[in-house]
Every structure is written in structure tokens, then in C-alpha cells.
Backbone as CSV, one residue per row, in Angstrom:
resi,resn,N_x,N_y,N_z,CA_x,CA_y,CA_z,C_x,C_y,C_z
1,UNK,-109.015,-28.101,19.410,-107.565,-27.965,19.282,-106.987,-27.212,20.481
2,UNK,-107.745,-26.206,21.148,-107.148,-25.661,22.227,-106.891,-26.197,23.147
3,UNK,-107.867,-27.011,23.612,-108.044,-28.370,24.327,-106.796,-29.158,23.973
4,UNK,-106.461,-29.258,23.509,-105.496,-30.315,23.215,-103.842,-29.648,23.228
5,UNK,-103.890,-28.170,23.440,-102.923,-27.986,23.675,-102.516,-27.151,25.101
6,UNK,-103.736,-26.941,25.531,-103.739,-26.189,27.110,-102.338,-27.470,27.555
7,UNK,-102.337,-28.208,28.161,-101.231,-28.933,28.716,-99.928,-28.313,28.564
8,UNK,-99.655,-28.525,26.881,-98.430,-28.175,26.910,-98.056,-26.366,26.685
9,UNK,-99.164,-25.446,26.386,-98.940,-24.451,26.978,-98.784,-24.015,28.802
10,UNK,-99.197,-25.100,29.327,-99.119,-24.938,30.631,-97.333,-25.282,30.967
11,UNK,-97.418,-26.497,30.305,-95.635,-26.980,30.519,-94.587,-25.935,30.142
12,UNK,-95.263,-25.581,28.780,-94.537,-24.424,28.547,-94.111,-22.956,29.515
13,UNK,-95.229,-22.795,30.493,-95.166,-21.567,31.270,-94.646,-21.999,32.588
14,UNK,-94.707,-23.248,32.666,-94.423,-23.824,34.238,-92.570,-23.917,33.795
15,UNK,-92.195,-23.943,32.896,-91.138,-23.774,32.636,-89.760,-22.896,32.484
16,UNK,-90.679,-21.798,32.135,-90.837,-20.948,32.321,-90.601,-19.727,33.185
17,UNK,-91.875,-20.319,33.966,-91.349,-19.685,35.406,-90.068,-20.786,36.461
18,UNK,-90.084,-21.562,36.113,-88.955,-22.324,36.330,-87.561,-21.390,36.575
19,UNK,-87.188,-21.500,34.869,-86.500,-20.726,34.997,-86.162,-19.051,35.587
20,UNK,-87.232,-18.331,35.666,-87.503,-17.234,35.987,-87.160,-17.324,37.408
21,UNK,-87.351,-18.651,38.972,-87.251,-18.999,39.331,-85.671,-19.020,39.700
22,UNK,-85.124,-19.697,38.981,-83.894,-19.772,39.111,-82.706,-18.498,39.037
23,UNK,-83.336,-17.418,38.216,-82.450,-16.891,37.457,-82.981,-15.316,38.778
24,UNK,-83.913,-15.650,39.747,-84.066,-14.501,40.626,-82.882,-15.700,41.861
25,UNK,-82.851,-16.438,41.827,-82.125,-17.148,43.111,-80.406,-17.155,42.707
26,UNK,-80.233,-17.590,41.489,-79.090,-17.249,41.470,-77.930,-16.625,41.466
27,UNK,-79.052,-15.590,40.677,-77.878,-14.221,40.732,-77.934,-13.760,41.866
28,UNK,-77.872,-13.670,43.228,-77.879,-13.120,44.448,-77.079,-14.504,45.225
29,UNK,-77.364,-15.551,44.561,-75.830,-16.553,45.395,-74.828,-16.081,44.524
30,UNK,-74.349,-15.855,43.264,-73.558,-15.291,42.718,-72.775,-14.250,43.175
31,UNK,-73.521,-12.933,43.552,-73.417,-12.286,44.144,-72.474,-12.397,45.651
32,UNK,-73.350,-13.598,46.447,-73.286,-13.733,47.637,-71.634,-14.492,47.632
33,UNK,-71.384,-15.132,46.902,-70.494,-15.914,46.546,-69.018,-14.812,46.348
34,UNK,-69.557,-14.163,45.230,-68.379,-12.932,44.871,-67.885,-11.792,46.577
35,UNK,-68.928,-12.005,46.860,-68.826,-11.024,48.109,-68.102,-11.838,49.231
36,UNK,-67.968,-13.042,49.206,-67.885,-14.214,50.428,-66.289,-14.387,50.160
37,UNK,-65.793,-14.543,48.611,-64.814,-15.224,48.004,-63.064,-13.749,48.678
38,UNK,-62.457,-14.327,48.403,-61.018,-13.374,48.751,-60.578,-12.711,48.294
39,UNK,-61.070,-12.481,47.179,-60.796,-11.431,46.079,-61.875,-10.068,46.146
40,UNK,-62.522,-9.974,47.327,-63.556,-8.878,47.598,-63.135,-7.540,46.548
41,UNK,-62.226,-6.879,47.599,-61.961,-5.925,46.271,-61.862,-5.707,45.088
42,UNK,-61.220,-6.963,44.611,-60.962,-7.074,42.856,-62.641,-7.417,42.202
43,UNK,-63.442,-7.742,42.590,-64.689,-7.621,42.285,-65.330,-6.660,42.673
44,UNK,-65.110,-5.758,43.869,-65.867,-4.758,43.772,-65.519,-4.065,42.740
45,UNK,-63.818,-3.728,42.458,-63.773,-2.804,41.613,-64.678,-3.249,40.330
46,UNK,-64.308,-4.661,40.146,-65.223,-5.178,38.544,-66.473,-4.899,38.242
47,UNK,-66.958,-4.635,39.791,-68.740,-4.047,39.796,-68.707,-2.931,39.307
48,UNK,-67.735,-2.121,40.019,-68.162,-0.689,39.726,-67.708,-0.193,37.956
49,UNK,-66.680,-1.108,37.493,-66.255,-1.010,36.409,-67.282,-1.005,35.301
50,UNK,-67.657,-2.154,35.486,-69.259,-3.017,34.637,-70.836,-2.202,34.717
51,UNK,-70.576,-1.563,35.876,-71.449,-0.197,35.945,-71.299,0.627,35.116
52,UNK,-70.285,1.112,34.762,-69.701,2.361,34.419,-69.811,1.927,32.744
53,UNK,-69.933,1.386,32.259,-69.571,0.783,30.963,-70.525,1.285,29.824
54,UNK,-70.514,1.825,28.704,-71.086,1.941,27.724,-72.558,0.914,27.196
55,UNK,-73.564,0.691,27.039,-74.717,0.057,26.376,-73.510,-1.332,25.900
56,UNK,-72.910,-0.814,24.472,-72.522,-1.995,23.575,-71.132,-3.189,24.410
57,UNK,-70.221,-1.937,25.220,-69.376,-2.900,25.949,-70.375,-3.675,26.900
58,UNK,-70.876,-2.886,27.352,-71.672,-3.854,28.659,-72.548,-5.371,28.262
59,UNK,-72.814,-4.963,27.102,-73.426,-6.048,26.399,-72.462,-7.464,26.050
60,UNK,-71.272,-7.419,25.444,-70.042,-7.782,25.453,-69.756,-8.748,26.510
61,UNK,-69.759,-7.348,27.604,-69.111,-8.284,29.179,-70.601,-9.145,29.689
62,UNK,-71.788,-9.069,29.182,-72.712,-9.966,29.255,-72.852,-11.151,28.373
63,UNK,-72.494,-11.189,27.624,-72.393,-11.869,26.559,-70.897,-12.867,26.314
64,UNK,-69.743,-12.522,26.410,-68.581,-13.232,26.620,-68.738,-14.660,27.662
65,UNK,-69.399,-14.580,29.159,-68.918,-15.367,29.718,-69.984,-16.392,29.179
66,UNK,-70.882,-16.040,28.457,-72.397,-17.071,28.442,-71.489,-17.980,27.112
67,UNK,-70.779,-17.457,26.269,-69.943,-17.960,25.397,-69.067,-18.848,25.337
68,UNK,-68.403,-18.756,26.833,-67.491,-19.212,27.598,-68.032,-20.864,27.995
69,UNK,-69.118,-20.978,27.804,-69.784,-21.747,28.531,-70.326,-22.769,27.499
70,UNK,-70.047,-22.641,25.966,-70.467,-23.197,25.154,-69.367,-24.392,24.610
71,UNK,-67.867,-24.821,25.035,-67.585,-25.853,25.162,-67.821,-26.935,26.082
72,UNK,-68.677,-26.362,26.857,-69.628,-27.353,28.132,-70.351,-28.330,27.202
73,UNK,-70.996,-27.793,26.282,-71.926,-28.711,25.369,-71.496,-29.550,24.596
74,UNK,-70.260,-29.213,24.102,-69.290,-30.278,23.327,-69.452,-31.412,24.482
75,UNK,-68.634,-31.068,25.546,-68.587,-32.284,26.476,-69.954,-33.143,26.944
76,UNK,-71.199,-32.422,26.990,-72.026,-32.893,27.157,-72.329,-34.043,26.102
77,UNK,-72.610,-33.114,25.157,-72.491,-34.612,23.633,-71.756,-35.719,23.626
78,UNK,-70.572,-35.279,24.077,-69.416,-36.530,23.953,-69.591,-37.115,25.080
79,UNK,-70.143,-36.892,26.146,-70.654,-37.728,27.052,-71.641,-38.412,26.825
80,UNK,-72.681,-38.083,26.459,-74.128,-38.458,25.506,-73.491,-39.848,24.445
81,UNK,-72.614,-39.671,23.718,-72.213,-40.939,22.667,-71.364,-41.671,23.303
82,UNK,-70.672,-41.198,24.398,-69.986,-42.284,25.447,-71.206,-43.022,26.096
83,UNK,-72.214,-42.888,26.377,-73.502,-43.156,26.999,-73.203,-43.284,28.709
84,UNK,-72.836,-42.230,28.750,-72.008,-41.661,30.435,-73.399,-40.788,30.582
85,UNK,-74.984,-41.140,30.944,-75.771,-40.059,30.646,-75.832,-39.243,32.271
86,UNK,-75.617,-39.918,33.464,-75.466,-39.204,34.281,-74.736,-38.119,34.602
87,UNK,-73.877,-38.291,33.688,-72.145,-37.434,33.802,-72.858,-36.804,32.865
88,UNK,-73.256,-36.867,31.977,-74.116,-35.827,30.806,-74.946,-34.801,31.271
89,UNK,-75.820,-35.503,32.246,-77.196,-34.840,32.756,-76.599,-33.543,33.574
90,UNK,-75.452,-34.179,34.537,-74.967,-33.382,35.938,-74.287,-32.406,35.042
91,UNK,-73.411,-32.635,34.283,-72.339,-31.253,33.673,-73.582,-30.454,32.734
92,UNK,-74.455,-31.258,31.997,-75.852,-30.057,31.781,-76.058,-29.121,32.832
93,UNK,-76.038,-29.878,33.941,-77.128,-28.934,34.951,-76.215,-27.783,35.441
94,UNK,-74.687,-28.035,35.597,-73.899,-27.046,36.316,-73.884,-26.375,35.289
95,UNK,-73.378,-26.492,34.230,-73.653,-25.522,32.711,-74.570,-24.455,32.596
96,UNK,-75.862,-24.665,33.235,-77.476,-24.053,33.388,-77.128,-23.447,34.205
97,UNK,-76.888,-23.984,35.704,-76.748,-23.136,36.760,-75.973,-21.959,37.002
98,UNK,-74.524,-22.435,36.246,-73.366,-21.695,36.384,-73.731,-20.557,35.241
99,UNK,-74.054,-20.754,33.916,-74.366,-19.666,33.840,-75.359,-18.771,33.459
100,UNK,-76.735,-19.190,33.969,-77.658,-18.308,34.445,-77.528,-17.802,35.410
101,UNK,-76.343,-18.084,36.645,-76.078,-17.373,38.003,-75.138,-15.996,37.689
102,UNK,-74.120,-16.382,36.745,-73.093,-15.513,35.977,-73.867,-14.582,34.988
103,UNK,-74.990,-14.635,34.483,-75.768,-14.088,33.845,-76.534,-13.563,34.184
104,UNK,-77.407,-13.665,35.446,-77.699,-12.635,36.134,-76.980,-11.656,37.242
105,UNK,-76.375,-12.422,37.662,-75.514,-11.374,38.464,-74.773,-9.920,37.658
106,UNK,-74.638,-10.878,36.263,-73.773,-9.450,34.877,-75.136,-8.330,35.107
107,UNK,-76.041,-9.139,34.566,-77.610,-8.400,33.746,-77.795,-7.569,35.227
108,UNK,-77.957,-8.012,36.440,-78.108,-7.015,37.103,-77.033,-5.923,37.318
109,UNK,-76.186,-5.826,36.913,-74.983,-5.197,37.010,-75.184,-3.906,36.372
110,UNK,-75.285,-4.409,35.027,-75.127,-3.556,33.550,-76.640,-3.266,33.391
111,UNK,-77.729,-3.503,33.947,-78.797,-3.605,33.699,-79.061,-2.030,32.965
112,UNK,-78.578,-1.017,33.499,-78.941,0.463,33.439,-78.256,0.582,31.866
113,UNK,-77.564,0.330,31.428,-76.767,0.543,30.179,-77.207,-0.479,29.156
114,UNK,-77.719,-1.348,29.139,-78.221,-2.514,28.553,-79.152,-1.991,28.215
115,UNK,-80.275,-1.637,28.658,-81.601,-1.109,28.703,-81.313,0.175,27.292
116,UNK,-80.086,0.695,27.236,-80.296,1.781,26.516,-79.826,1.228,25.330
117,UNK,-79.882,0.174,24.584,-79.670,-0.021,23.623,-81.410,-0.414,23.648
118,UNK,-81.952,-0.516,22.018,-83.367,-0.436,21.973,-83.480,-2.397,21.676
119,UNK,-82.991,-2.523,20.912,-83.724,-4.331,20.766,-83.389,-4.624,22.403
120,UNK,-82.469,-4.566,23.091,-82.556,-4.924,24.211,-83.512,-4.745,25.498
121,UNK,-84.104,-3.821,25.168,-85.253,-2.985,26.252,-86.725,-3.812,25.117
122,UNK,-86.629,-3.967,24.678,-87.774,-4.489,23.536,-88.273,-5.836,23.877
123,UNK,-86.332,-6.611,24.321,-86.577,-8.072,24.199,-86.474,-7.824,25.909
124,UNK,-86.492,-7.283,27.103,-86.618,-7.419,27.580,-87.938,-7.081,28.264
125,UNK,-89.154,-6.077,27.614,-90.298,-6.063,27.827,-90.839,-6.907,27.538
126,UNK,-90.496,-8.068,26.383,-91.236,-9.245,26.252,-91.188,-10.469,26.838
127,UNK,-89.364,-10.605,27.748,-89.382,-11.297,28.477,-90.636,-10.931,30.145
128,UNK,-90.585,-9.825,30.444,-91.371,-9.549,31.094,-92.583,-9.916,31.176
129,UNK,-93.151,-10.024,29.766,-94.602,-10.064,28.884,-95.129,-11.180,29.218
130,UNK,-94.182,-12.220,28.954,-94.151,-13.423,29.018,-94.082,-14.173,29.888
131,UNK,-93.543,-13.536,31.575,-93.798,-14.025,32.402,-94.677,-13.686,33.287
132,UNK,-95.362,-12.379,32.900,-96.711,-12.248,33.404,-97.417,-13.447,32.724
133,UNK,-97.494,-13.783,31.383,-98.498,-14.274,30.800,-98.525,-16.106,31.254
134,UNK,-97.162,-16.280,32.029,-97.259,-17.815,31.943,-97.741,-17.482,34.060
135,UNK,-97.901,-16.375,34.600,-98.232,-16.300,36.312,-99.962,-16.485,35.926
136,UNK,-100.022,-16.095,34.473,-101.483,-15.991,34.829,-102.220,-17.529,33.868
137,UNK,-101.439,-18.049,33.265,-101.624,-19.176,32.823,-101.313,-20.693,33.880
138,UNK,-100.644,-20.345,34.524,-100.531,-21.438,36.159,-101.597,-20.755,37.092
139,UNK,-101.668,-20.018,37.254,-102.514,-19.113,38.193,-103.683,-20.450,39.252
140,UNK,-104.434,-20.571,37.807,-105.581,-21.581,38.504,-105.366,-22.525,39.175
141,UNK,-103.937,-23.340,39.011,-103.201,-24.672,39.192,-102.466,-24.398,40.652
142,UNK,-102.104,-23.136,40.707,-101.050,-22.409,41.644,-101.732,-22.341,42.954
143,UNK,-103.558,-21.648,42.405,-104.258,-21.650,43.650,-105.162,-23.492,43.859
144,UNK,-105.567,-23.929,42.765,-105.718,-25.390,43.479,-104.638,-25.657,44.201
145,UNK,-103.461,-25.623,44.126,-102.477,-26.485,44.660,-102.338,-25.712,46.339
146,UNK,-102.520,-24.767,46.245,-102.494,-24.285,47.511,-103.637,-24.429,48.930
147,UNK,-104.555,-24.096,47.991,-105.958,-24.822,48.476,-106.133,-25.961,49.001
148,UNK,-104.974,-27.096,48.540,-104.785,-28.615,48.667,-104.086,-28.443,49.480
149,UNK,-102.847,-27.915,49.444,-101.802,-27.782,50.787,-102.588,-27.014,52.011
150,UNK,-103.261,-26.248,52.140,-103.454,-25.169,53.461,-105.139,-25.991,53.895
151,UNK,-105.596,-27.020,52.804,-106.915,-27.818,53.891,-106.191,-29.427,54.285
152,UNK,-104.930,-29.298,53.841,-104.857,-31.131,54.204,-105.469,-31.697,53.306
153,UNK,-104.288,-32.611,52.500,-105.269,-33.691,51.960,-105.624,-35.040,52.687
154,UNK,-107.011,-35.000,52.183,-107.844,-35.895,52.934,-106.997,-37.407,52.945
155,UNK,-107.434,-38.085,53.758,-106.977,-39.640,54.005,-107.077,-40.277,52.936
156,UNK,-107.773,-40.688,51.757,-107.436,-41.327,50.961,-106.366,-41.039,49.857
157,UNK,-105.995,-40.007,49.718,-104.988,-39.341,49.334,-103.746,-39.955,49.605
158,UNK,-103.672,-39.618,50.480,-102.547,-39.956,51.712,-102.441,-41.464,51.110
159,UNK,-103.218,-42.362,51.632,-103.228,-43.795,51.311,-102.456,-44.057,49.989
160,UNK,-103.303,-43.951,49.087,-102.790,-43.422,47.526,-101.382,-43.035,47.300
161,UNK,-101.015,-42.045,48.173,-99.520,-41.406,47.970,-98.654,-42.719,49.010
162,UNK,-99.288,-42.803,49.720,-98.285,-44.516,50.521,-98.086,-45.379,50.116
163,UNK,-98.924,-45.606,49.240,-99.195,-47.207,48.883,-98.456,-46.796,46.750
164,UNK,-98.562,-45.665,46.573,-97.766,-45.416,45.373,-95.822,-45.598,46.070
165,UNK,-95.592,-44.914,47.299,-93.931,-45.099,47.273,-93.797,-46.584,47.626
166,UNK,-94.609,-47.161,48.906,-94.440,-48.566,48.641,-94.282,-49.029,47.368
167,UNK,-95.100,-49.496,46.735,-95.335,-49.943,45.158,-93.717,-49.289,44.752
168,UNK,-93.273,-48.345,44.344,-92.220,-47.951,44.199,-90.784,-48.611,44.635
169,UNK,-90.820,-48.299,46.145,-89.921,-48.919,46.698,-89.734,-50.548,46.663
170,UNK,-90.823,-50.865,46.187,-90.917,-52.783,46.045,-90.362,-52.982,44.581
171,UNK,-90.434,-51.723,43.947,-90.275,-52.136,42.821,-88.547,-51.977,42.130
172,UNK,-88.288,-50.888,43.090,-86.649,-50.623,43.001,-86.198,-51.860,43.665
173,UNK,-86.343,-52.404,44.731,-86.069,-53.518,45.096,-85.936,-54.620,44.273
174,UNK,-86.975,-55.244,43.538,-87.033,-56.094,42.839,-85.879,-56.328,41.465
175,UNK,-85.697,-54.716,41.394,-84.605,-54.621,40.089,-83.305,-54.655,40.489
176,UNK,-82.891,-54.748,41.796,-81.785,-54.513,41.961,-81.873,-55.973,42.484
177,UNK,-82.286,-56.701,42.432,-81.814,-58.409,42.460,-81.923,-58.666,41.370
């Protein structure tokens, strides 16, 4: 049975760090963005404000905009039964992006006041927990794959990977006549 589920515990952690991935890149374009945009001051002050803030407000001003973000999904659905799935997929993805970027940029903000409420420091040692546990569950995959990149893969490989986009590309072809 373990056997049979190593895979999708792997999918599970590659996912994981996916996101973990994302959510260290975004909040610093967020950031970069707020700092870039014309309203400099009126966000600095909002930084220093959101600093300053109590555990439970700060939580609030973390929590409001992720909220904000939950008539995105209406539209997604109703795009989904329109069967518009590209227009579905893309307003998913800005939905994700936009606010896990808005969500970390808050969380690093408020991070110091957040922390002092206790389920929050709890659920955030386990998010921690958890992404040690999925670095060391890719780990083996992380260093094959690197191992593969830094000796060159050999020529038949190569072949294999050519003769798969050919095959591909013959095959997008074919559907579009």
C-alpha cells in the first residue's frame, strides 16, 4: 500500500513546494510593485500602519483582502457552465496569483503580531513542518534531476525528446486540418 501511494504523496509535496515557491516570489513583486506604483507614500504609511497593529486587527487586514477575492470564483464557475474553460483557467490563475502575492506581502507585514496570537504560530509551525517534510520527500528526485542536468543527457535521450516534439508537432498539425 505504501507503494502505491509514494506517487501521489510525492505530487502532493511537489505541490506543495509549488506553492511555497510562489508565495516566496510573490510577495516581493508585490512589494516591488507597491514601491514602483505612485502612491509610494500612501503605502508606506499603510506599511507602517499594518506594523503597528494589534495580533487580532492584523489578522483582519490579512484576512479581508483574501475574502475580497472570493467573488473571483463565482465567475470562475460561471465561466466553467458557459464552457469558456480558458477564460476559466486564466481568471483561476490571476485569482491564485493575485492573492497569494497580496497575502504574502500582508503576512510579511504583520508577521510579528500574527505570530502572537497562539493557533496562528501553531498553524504556522506546521506549515513550516510540512515543508520541510515535502524538501525531504522530493529530495531524491531533486538530486536525480540534477545529476541529469549537470552530466548531460546522453544522445538517446535527446533523440527520444526530438522525435517525442516532432510526433507532437505532426500531431497538432494534423488536427488543425
Amino acid at each position: 500500500m505504501k507503494r502505491l501511494l509514494a506517487p501521489l504523496w510525492f505530487l502532493l509535496a511537489s505541490l506543495f513546494l509549488l506553492e511555497a515557491w510562489l508565495w516566496d516570489r510573490l510577495g516581493p513583486l508585490v512589494r516591488r510593485f507597491v514601491d514602483w506604483a505612485p502612491w509610494r507614500p500612501l503605502t508606506e504609511r499603510l506599511s507602517r500602519w499594518l506594523a503597528a497593529l494589534r495580533p487580532y486587527p492584523a489578522l483582519a487586514c490579512v484576512a479581508v483582502p483574501m475574502l475580497m477575492l472570493i467573488p473571483l470564483k463565482f465567475v470562475e464557475v460561471a465561466l466553467v457552465i458557459q464552457q469558456r474553460y480558458l477564460l476559466a483557467i486564466l481568471t483561476l490563475l490571476l485569482a491564485k496569483l493575485l492573492g497569494m502575492g497580496i497575502a504574502s506581502w500582508l503576512f510579511a507585514i504583520c508577521k510579528p503580531a500574527l505570530l502572537q496570537i497562539d493557533w496562528v504560530a501553531r498553524a504556522y509551525a506546521t506549515v513550516l513542518r510540512a515543508l520541510d517534510w515535502a524538501h525531504a520527500k522530493t529530495a531524491p528526485y531533486r538530486r536525480w534531476l540534477q545529476r541529469r542536468l549537470a552530466a548531460g543527457a546522453n544522445g538517446r535521450q535527446w533523440l527520444r525528446l526530438r522525435r517525442l516534439r516532432r510526433w507532437a508537432q505532426r500531431r497538432t498539425r494534423e488536427t488543425d486540418l
